[in-house]
N, C-alpha and C positions, 0 to 999 in steps of 0.2 A: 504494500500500500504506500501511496506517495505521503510523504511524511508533510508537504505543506497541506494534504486534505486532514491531516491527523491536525495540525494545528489552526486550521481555520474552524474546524469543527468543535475543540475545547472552545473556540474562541465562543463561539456562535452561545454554547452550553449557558457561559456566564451570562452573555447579552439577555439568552430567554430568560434564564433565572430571575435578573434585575428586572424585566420587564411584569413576569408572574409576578413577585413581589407586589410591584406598582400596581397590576391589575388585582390583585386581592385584596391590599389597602383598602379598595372601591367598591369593591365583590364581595368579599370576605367567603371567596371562594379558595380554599386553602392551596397554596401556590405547593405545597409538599405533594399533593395530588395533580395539580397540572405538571408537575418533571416527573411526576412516573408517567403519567399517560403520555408525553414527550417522550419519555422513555421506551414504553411501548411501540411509539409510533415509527422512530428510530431503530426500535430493533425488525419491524417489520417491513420495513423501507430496507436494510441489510438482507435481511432473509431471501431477496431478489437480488442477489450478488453474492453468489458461494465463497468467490474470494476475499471475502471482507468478514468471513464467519472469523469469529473469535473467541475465545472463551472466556469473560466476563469475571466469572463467580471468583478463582484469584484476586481482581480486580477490587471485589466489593466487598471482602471482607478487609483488606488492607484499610480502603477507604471508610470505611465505619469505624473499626477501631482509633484513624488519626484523628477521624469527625468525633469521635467518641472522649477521645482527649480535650481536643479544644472546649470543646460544647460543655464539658464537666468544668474544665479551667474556668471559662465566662462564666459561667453559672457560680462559683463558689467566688469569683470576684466581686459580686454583686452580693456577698452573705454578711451580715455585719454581726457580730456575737456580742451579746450584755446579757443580765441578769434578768432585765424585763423581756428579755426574749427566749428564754428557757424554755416556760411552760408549750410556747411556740414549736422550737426545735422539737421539744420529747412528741408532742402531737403530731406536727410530721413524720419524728419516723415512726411511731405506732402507725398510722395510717399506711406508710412507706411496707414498712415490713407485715402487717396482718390483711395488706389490702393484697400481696401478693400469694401469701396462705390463703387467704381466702379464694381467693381466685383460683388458686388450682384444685383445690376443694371443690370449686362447683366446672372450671370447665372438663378436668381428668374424668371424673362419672361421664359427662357428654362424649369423650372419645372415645371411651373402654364399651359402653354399650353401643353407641352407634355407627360406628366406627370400626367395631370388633376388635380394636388393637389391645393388646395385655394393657393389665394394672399398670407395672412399671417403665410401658413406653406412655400410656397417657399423661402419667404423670410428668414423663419428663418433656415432650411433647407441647403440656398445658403451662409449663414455665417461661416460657418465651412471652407468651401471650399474657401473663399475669402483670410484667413489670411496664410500670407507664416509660414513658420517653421522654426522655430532657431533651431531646432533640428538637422536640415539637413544643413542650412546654415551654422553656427559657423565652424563647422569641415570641412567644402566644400571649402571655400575660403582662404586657409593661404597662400598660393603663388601668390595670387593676387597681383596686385600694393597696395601700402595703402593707396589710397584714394577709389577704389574700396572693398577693403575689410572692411573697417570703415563705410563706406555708407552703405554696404550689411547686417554687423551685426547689427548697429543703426539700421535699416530698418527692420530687422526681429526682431529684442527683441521688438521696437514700434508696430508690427504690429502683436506681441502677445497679446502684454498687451492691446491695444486698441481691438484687435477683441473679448477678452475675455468679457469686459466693454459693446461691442456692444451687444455681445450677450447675457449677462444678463439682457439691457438695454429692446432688444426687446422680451426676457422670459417673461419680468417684466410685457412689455406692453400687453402683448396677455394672461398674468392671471390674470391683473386688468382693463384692458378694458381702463384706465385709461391715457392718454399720457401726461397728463400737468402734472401729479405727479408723473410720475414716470422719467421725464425728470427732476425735480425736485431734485428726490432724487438723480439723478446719479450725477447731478451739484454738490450738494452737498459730495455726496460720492465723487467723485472725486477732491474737495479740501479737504478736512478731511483727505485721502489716501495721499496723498500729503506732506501736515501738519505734520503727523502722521509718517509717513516716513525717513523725514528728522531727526524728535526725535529720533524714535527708530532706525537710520542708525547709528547716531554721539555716541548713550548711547551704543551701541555694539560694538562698534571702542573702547571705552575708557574698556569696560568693560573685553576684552579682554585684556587688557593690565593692567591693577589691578588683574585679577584673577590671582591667583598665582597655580592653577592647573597643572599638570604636562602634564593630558588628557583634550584639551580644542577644538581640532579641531570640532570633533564630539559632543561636548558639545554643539558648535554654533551651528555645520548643526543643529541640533534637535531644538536648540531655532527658527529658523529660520524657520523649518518645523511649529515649533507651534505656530508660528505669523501667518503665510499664512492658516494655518488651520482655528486658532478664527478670522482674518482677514476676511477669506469667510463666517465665522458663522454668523458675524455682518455687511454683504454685503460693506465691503470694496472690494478696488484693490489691495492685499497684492503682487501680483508679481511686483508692482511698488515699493514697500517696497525692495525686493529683488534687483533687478536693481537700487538701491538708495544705498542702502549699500556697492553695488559691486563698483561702479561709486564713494561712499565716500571713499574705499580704495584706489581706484588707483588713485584719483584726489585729496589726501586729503590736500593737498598745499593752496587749492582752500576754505576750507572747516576750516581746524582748524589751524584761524586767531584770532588774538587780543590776548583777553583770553584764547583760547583755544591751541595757536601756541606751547607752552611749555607745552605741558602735554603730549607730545610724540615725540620721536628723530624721523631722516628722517631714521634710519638704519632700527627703531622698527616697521614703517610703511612698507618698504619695506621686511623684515623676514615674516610680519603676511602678505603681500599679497601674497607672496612667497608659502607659507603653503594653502593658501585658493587657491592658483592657482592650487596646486598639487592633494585636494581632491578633488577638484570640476571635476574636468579633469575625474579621475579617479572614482568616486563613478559615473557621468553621462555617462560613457564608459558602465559602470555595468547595469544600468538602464536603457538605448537606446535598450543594447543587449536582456534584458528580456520584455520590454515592443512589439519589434516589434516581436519577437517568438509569446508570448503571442498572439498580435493580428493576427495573422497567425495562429495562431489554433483556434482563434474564426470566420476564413472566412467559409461563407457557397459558395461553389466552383460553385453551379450552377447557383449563380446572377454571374457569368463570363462570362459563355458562352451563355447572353442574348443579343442579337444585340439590342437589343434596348439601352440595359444601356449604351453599349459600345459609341454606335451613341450619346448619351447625354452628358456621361464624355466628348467628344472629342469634344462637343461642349462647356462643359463646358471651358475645357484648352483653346479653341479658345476665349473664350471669357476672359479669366485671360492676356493670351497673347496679345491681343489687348489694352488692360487696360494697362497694362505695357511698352508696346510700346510707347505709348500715353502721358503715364505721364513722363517716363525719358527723350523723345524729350520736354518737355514744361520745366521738373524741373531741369533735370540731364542730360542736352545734353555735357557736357566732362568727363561724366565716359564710360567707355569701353564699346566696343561691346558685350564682355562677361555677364556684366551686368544685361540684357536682357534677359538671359538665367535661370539668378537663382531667380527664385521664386517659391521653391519647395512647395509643402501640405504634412505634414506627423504628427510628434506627435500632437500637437495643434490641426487637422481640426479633428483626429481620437479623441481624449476626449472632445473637445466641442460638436461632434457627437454623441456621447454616453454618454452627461449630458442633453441632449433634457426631458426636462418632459413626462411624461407618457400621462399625460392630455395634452399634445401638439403634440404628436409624430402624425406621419404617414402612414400605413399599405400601402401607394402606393407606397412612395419611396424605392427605393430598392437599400441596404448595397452597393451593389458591383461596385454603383458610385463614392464612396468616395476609394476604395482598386483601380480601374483605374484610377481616378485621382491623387493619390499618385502616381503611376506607372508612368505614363505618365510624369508628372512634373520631376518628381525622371531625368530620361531618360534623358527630354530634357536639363536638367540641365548637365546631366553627357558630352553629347554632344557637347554643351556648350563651358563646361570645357575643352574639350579634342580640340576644335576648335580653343580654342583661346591660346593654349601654349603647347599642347602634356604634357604636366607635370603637371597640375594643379590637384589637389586631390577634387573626387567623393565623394558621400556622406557619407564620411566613418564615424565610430563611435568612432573611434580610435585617438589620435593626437600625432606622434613624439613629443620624448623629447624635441626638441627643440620650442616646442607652447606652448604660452603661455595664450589661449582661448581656 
């Protein structure tokens, strides 16, 4: 393939993107859904040219995971930590974490019976689809009040990072048969991840502020890429690392006391969150745009028009939607009606979906319930949004200058 149609064609990717964006502003037609159906439409514009076939799915799990970085970085830059915000935090992640138990609790029964697939593929199966998206979230709520937008993003970057934990948890269990050790090791990996985190958050805070490099922004994302990389090599939780270091910049008051209170001014703190706020913003805008194309040209179109799947996703969403109902009347009964509405599925359910092992995978389940319930969630969200203020901004990928997540 001529390499100038490979770069007119990234080019072209951004221009739609910015353009969806603009047009859902207006719409409040969620632009994450016009670059899959782009996506789509791309991959079947391809399909009439065998030698332009390629294979993608490489492609879109790299691109999720870097989007999966940034997107958690923005998001935790945007978290401020005090005492009056406590009660806040623990509410999100009870919601974070029971809203994803919960979820698999009601869509695993849906798969195992309807489906016919065993107990322990539904279950793993129905983890994907349990944990909401910061992908969709972060950029969806900035006109929210701020105790509903601080609860929503808390609650989605938790209920990444725990669905991810969950789901390697139960990998772990169904390829060693093993559940007292391997609950073992998560205990453990998960104070280690911890531990380890806070080190390497406070050693990259300082170390950016000694290096006397000119190019340093890019320098971090990459370090930061290659923690989360040897992080997973050595089954840590390296995006708890990410969201640690995002949360030691913006809360660093909290954080570099005593000894450490002088070894960086308030202005130095605020320049270097300044700079991380601008590339994170903008490198995950890049990465949202090519990861959802991408998976849009890996949909196979006719798990769509299978009423069965359709009748499953929609039993799935009923069943996320109930869960949800459930827990903000017990945990979160004075945040917004809106509330209720966003608990989208998008990048997160689509790469924990497609890290399933080979030796665990499933020949029943069929793709086109996870591309409906993205859909549907996406929707109901946008709905949502438009219900509770006509202004409040859809799942765009995009975030005016004036955001600072």
């Amino acid at each position: 393939m001529d390499y100038n149609i490979i770069i007119v064609s990234l080019s072209v990717c951004i221009v739609l993107s910015y353009f969806f964006s603009e047009i859902a502003k207006r719409t409040n037609i969620p632009s994450v859904l016009m670059l899959i159906v782009a996506g789509v439409g791309i991959g079947q514009f391809l399909n009439s040219f065998p030698e332009y076939q390629i294979d993608f799915f490489p492609y879109l799990k790299i691109l999720g995971t870097v989007g999966l970085i940034m997107i958690v970085l923005e998001g935790a830059l945007d978290l401020e930590l005090s005492k009056e915000k406590k009660p806040l935090i623990i509410k999100a992640f009870l919601l974070g974490l029971l809203g994803i138990f919960g979820s698999i609790l009601i869509i695993a029964p849906v798969f195992h019976f309807l489906l016919g697939m065993t107990f322990s593929a539904s279950v793993l199966y129905a983890t994907p689809l349990a944990v909401i998206s910061s992908a969709i979230v972060i950029p969806s709520v900035k006109s929210l009040l701020e105790y509903d937008k601080e609860l929503l993003i808390y609650e989605s970057c938790i209920s990444d990072i725990i669905g991810i934990m969950i789901f390697n948890l139960i990998v772990s269990i169904l390829q060693s048969n093993e559940i007292g050790s391997s609950l073992g090791e998560f205990t453990l990996e998960v104070l280690l991840t911890i531990v380890v985190s806070m080190l390497i958050g406070v050693g990259l805070v300082l170390l950016f502020k000694f290096l006397n490099a000119k190019v340093k922004l890019f320098f971090f994302i990459s370090i930061l890429i290659l923690i989360y990389a040897l992080g997973k090599m050595i089954h840590l939780s390296p995006l708890v690392l990410i969201l640690v270091f995002g949360l030691i910049l913006k809360n660093h008051h909290l954080v570099f006391i005593g000894p450490l209170k002088n070894l960086m001014t308030r202005m130095e703190f605020v320049k270097m969150e300044k700079d991380f706020h601008i590339i994170s913003r903008e490198t995950a805008f890049v990465l949202r745009t090519f990861f959802f194309i991408v998976f849009g040209l890996t949909i196979d179109l006719s798990s769509l028009v299978n009423l069965e799947v359709l009748i499953i996703s929609l039993m799935a969403f009923i069943g996320i939607l109930l869960t949800r109902i459930l827990l903000l009347k017990w945990f979160a009964k004075e945040a917004a009606k809106v509330v209720e509405y966003v608990a989208p599925r998008g990048l997160i359910t689509i790469l924990l979906f497609y890290s399933i092992p080979k030796e665990l995978s499933s020949d029943i389940f069929q793709p086109g319930i996870i591309l409906w319930v993205v859909i549907i969630t996406s929707v109901y969200m946008s709905f949502g949004l438009i219900r509770s203020g006509g202004d409040a901004p859809e799942p765009q990928l995009e975030d005016d200058s004036t955001s600072v997540g």
